[in-house]
C-alpha positions as CSV (number, residue, x, y, z in Angstrom):
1,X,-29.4,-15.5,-0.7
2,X,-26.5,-13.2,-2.0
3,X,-26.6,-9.8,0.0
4,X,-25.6,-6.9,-2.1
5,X,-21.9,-5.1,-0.3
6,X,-21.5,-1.2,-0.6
7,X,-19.0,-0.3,-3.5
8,X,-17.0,2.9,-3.8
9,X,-14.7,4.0,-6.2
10,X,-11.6,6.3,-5.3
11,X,-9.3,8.2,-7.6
12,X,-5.7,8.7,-6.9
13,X,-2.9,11.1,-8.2
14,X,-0.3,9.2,-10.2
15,X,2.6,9.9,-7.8
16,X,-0.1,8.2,-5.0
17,X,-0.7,6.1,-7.4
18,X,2.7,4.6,-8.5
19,X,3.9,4.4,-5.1
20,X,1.2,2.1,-3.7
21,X,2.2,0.1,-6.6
22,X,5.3,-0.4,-5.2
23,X,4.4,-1.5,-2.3
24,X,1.9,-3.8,-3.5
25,X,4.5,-5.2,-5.8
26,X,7.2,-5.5,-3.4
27,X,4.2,-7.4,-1.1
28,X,3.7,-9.8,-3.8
29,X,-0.2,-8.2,-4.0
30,X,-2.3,-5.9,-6.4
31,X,-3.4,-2.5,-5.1
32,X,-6.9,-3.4,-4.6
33,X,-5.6,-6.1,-2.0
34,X,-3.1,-3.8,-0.7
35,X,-5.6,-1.2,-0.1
36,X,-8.3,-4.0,1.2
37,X,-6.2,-6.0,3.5
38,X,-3.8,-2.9,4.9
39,X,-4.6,0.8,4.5
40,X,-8.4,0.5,4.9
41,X,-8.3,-1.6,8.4
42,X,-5.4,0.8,9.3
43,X,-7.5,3.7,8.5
44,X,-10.3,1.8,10.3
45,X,-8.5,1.4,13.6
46,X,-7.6,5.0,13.9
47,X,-3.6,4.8,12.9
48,X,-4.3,7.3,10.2
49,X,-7.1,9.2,12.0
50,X,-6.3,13.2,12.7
51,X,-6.0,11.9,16.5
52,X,-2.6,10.1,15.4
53,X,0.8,12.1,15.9
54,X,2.6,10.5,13.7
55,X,4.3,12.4,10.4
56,X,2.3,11.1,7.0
57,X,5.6,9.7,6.1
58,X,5.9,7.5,9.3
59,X,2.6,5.8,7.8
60,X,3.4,5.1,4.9
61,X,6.7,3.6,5.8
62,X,4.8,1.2,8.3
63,X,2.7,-0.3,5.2
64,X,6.0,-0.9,3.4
């Protein structure tokens, strides 16, 4: 038996865009993995949640 997963789709502005792309490339993975494997469990754990004090650029340096 095959169970059916929820799917989403997400739209992202091209400068958003175009840097995840770099990060992705400079990781060696596509976006989909790099949003899979890292920002999503980030997100998940609560390291992007409005509880965290840390500057939106602090983040995204950390995923580099």
């Amino acid at each position: 038996m095959v169970l059916a997963l929820p799917k989403f789709m997400q739209t992202l502005d091209d400068t958003i865009y175009r840097e995840l792309e770099k990060i992705a490339k400079r990781r060696g993975i596509s976006i989909q993995e790099l949003i899979r494997a890292v920002i999503v469990p980030e997100w998940v754990n609560g390291h992007n949640g409005p509880e965290s004090k840390e500057s939106p650029g602090t983040k995204l340096n950390a995923w580099r």
